[in-house]
Every structure is written in C-alpha cells, then in structure tokens.
BAKOLLUM-318297 format. One record per atom (N, C-alpha, C, O, CB): x, y, z; residue in one letter; residue number from 0; atom name. Coordinates in nm, 3 decimals. Each point is the difference from the previous one (the first is absolute). Glycine has a CB too. Layout:
<sites>
        px        py        pz   res     n   atom
         X         Y         Z     A   NUM     CA
...
</sites>
This chain:
<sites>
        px        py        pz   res     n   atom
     0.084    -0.118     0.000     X     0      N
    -0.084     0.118     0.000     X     0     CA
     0.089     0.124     0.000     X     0      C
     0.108     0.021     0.054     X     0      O
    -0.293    -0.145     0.068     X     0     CB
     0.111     0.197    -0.195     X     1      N
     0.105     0.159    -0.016     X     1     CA
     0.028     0.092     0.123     X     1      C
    -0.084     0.016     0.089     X     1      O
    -0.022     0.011    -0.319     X     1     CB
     0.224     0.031     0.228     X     2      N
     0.012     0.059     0.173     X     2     CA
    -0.077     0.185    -0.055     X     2      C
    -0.042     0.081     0.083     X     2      O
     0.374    -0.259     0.059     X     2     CB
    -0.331     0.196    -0.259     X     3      N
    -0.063     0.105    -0.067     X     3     CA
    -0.134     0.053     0.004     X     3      C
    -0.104    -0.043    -0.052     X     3      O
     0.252    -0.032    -0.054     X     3     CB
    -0.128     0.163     0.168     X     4      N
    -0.163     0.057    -0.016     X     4     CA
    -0.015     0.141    -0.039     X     4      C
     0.018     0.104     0.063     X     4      O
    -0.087    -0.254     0.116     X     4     CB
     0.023     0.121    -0.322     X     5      N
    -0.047     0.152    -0.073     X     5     CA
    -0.078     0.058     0.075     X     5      C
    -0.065    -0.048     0.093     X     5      O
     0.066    -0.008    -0.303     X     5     CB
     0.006     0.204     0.156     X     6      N
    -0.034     0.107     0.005     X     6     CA
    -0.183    -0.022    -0.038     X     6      C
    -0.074     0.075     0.064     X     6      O
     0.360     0.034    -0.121     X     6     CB
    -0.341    -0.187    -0.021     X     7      N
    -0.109    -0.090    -0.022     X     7     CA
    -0.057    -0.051     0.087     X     7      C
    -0.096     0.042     0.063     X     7      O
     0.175    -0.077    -0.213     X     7     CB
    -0.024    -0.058     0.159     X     8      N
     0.005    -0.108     0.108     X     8     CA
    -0.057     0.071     0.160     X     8      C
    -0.090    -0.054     0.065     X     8      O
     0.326    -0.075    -0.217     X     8     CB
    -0.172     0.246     0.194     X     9      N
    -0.022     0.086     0.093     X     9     CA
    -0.118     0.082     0.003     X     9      C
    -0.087     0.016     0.085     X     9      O
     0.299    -0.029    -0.087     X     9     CB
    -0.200     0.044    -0.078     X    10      N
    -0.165     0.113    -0.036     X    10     CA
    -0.122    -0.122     0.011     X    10      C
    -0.098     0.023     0.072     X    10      O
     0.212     0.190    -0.307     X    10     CB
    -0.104    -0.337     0.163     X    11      N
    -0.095    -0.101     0.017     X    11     CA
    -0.030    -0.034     0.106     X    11      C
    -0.121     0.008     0.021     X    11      O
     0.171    -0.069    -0.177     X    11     CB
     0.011     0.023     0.241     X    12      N
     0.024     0.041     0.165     X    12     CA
    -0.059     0.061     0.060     X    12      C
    -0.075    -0.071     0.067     X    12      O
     0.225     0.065    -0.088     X    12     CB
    -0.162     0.101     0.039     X    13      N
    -0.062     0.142     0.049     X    13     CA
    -0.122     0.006    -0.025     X    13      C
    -0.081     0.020     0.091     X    13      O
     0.256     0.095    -0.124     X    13     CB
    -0.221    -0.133    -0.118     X    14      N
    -0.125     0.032    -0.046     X    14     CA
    -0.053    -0.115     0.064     X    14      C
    -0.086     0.026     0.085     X    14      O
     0.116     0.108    -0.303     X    14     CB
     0.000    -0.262     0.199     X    15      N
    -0.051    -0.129     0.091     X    15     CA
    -0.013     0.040     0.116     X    15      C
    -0.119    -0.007     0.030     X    15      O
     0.218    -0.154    -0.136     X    15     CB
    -0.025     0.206     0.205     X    16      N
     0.018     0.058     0.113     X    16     CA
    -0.152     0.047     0.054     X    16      C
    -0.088    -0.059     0.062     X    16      O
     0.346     0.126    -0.136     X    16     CB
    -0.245     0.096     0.007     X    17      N
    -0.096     0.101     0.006     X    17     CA
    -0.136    -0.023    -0.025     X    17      C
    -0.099     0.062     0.039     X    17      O
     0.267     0.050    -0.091     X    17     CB
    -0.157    -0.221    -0.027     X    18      N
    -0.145    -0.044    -0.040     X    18     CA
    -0.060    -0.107     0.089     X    18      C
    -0.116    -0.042    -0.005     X    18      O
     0.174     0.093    -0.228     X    18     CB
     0.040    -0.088     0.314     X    19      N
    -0.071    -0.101     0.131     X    19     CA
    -0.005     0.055     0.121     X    19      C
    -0.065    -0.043     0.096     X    19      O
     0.146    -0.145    -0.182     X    19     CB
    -0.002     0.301     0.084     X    20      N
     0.023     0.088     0.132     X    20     CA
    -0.011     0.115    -0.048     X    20      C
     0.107     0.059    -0.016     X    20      O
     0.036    -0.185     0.144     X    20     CB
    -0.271     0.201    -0.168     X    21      N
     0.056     0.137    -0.030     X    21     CA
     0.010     0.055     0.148     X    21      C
    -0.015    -0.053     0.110     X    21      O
    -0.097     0.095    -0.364     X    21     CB
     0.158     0.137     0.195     X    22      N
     0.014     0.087     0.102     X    22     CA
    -0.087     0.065     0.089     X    22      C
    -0.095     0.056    -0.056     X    22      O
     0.231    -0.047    -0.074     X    22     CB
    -0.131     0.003     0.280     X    23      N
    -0.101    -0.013     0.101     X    23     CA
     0.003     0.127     0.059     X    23      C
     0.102     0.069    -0.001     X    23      O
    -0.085    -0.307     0.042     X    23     CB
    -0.144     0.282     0.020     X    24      N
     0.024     0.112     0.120     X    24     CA
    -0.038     0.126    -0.139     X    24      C
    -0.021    -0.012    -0.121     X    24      O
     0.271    -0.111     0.360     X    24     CB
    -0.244     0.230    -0.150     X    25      N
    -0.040     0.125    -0.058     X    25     CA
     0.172     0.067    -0.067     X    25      C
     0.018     0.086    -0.087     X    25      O
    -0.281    -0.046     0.298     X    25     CB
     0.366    -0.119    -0.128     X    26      N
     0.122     0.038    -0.063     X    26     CA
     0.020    -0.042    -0.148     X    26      C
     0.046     0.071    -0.089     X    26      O
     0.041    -0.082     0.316     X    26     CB
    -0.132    -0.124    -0.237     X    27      N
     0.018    -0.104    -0.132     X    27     CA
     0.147    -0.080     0.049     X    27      C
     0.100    -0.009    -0.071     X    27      O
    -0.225     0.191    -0.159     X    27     CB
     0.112    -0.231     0.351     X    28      N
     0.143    -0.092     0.052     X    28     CA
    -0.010    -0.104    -0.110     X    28      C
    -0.088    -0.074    -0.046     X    28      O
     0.095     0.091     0.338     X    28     CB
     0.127     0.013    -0.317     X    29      N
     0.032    -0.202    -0.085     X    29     CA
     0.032    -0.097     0.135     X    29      C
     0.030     0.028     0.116     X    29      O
     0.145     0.047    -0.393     X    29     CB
    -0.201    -0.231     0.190     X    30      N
     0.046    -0.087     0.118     X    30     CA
     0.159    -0.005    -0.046     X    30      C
     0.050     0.046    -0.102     X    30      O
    -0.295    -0.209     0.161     X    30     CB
     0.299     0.101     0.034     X    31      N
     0.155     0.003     0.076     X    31     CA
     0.048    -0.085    -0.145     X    31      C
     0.105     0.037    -0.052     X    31      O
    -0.126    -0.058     0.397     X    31     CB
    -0.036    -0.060    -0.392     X    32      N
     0.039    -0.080    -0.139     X    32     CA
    -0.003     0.138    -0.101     X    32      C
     0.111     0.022    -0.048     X    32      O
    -0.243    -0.305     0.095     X    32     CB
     0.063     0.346    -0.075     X    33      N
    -0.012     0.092    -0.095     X    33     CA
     0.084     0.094    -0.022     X    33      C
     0.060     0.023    -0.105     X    33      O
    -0.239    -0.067     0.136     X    33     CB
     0.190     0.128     0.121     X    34      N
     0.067     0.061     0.040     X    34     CA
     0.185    -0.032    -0.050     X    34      C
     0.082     0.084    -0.036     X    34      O
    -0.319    -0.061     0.214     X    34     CB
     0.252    -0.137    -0.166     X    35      N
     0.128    -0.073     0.032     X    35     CA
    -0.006    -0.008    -0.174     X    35      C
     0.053     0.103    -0.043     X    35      O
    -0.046    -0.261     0.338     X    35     CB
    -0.050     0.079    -0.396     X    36      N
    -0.005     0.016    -0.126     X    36     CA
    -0.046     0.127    -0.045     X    36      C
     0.025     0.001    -0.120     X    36      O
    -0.044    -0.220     0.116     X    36     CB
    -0.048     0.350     0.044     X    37      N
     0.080     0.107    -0.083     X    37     CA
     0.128     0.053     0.023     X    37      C
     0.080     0.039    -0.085     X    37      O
    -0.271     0.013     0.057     X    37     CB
     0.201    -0.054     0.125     X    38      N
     0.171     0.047     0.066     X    38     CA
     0.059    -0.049    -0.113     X    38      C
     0.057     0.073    -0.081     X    38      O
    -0.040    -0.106     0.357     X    38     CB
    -0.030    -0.131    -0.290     X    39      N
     0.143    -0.054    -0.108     X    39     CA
     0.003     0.044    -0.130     X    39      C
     0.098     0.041    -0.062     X    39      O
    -0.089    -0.246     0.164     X    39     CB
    -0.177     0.188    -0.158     X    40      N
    -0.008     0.046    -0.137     X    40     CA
     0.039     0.164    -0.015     X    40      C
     0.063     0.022    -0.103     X    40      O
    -0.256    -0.216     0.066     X    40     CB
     0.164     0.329     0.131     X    41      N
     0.058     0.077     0.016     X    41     CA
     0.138     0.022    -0.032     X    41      C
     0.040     0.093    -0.070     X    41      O
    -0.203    -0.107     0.183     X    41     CB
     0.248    -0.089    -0.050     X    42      N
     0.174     0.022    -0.007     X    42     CA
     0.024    -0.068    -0.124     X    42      C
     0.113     0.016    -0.045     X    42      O
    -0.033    -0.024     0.304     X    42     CB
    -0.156    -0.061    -0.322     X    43      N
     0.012    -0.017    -0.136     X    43     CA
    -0.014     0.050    -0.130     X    43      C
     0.065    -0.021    -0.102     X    43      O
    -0.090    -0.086     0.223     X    43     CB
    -0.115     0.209    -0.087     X    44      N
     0.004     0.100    -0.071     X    44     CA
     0.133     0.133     0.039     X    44      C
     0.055     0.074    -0.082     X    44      O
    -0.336    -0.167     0.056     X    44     CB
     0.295     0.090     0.121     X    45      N
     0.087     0.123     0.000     X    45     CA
     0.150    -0.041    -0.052     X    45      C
     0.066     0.077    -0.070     X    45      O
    -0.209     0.030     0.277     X    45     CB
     0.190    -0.242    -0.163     X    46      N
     0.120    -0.079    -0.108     X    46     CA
    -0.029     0.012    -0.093     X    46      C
     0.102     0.045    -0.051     X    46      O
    -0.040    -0.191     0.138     X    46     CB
    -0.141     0.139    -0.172     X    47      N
    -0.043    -0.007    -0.129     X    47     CA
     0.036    -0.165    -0.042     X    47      C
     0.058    -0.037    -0.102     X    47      O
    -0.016     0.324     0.051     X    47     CB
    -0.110    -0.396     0.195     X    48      N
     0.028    -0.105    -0.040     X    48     CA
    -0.078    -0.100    -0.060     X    48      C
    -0.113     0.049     0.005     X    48      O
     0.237     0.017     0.128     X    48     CB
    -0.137    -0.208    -0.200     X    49      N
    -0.073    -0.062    -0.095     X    49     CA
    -0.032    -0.081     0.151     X    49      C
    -0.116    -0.035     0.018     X    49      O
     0.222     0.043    -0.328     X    49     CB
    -0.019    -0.035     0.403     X    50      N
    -0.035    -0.093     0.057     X    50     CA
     0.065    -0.002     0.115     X    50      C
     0.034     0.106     0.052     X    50      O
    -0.092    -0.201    -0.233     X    50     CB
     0.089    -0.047     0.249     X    51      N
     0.064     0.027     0.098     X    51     CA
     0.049    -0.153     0.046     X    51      C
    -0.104    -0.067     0.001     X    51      O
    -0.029     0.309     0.048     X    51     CB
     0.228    -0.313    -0.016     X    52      N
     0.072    -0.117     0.064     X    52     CA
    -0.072     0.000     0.132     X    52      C
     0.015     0.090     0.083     X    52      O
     0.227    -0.073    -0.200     X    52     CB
    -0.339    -0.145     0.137     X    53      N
    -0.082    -0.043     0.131     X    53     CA
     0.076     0.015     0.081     X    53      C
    -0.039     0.053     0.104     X    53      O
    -0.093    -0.198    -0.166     X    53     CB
     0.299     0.099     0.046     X    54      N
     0.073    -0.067     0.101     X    54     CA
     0.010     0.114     0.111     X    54      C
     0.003    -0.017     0.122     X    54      O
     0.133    -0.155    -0.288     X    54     CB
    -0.129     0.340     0.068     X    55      N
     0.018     0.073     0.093     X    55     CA
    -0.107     0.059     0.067     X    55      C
     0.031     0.093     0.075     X    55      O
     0.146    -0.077    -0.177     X    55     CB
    -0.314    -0.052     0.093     X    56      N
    -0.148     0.031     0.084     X    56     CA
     0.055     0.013     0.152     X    56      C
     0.109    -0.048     0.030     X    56      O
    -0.299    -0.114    -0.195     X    56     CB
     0.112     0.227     0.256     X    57      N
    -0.003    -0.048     0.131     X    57     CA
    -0.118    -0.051     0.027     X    57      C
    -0.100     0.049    -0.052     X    57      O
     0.248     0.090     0.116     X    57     CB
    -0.155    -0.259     0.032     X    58      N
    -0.076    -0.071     0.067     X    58     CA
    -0.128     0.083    -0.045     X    58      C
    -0.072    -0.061    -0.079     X    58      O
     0.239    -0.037     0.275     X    58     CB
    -0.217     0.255    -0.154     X    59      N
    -0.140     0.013     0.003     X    59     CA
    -0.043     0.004    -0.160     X    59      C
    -0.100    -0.049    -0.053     X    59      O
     0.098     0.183     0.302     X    59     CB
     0.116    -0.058    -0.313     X    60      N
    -0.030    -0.052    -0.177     X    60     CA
    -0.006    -0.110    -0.015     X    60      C
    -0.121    -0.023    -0.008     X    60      O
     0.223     0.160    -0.087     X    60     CB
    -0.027    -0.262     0.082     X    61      N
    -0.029    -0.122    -0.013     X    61     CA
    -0.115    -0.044     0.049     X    61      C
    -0.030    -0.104    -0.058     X    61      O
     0.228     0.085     0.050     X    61     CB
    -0.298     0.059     0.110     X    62      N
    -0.089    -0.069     0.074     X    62     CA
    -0.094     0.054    -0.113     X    62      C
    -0.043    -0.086    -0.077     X    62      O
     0.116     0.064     0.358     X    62     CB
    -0.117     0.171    -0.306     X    63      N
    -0.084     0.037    -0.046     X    63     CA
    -0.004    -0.018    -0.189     X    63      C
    -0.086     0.058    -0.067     X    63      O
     0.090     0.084     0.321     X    63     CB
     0.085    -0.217    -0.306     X    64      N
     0.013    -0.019    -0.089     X    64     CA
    -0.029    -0.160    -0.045     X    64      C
    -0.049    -0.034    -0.108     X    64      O
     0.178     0.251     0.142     X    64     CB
    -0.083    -0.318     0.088     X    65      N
    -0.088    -0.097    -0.019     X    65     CA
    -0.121    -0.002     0.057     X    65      C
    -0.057    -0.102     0.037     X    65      O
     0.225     0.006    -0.068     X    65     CB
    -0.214     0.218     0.042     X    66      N
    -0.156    -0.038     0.099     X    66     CA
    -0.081     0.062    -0.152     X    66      C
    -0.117    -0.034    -0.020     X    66      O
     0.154     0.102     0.383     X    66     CB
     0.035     0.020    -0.464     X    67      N
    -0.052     0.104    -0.113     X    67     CA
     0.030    -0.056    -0.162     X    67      C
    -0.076     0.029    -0.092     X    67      O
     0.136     0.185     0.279     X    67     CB
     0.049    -0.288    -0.202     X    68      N
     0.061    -0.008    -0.108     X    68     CA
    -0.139    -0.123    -0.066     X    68      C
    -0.060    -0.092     0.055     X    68      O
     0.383     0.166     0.035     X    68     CB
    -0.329     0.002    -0.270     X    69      N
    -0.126    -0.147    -0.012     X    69     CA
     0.075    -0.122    -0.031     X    69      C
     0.110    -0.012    -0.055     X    69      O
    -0.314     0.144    -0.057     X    69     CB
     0.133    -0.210     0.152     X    70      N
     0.004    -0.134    -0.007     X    70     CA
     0.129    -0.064    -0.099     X    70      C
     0.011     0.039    -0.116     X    70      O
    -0.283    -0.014     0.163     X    70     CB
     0.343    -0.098    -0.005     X    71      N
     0.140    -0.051    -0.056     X    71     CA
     0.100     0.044    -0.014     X    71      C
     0.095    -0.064    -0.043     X    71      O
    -0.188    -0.010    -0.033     X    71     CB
     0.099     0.241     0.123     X    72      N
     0.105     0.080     0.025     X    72     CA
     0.006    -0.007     0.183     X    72      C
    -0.098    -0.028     0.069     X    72      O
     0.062     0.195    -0.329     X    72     CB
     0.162    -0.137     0.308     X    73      N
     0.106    -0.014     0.129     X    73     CA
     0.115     0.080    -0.058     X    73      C
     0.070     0.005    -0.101     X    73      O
    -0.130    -0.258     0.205     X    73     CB
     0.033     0.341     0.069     X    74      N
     0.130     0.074    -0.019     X    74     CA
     0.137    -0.061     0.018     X    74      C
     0.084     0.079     0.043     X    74      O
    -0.222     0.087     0.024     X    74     CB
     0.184    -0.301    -0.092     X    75      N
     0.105    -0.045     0.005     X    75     CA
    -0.080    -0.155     0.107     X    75      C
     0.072    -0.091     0.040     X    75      O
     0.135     0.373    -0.085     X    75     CB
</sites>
C-alpha cells in the first residue's frame, strides 16, 4: 500500500468528514478530525504541495485520515 497521500486524497477526506460531522454551535466548530485535516491540507496548499509521505503524519493526522480516507486508501 502507498505511504502517499495526495492532495486529492485529502480534500476527499474532509468532505467525507464534514458531511458526517458537519459544523456545530452558533460558532460553526469543526470536529477535532476536521479540524486536524484542514490544518494539513492548509500546509499543503501553502507548500504548494501535490501531496504528502504518511510516514511523516502525526498520530492525530494518521487517526483522522484512517477514520476519513474512502475506502481502500490508508495513510501508510
């Protein structure tokens, strides 16, 4: 399995995410998964990157990415 996870791959994520958990309260809080996958896709857009090596996720990215990623994709 690929340790790679596009820039794709991430946004699919999220939108999966948001659409099972949208945003709550009169603030519009994201949940802690959401939260945690825009942060990354964020530093990816601002790298101007395609993607990103799982290996280097931390634990709460990795968690929220196999709880988000569709089906047959793993962040490593």
């Amino acid at each position: 399995m690929s340790s790679w996870i596009s820039i794709g791959d991430l946004e699919s994520a999220i939108n999966r995410a948001r659409a099972a958990q949208p945003a709550s309260g009169a603030e519009g809080s994201l949940t802690r998964e959401v939260a945690t996958l825009g942060g990354l896709y964020g530093r990816l857009i601002w790298e101007h990157a395609e993607g990103i090596d799982a290996t280097t996720l931390s634990d709460a990215q990795r968690v929220a990415l196999d709880l988000w990623l569709p089906a047959g994709r793993s962040p490593g």
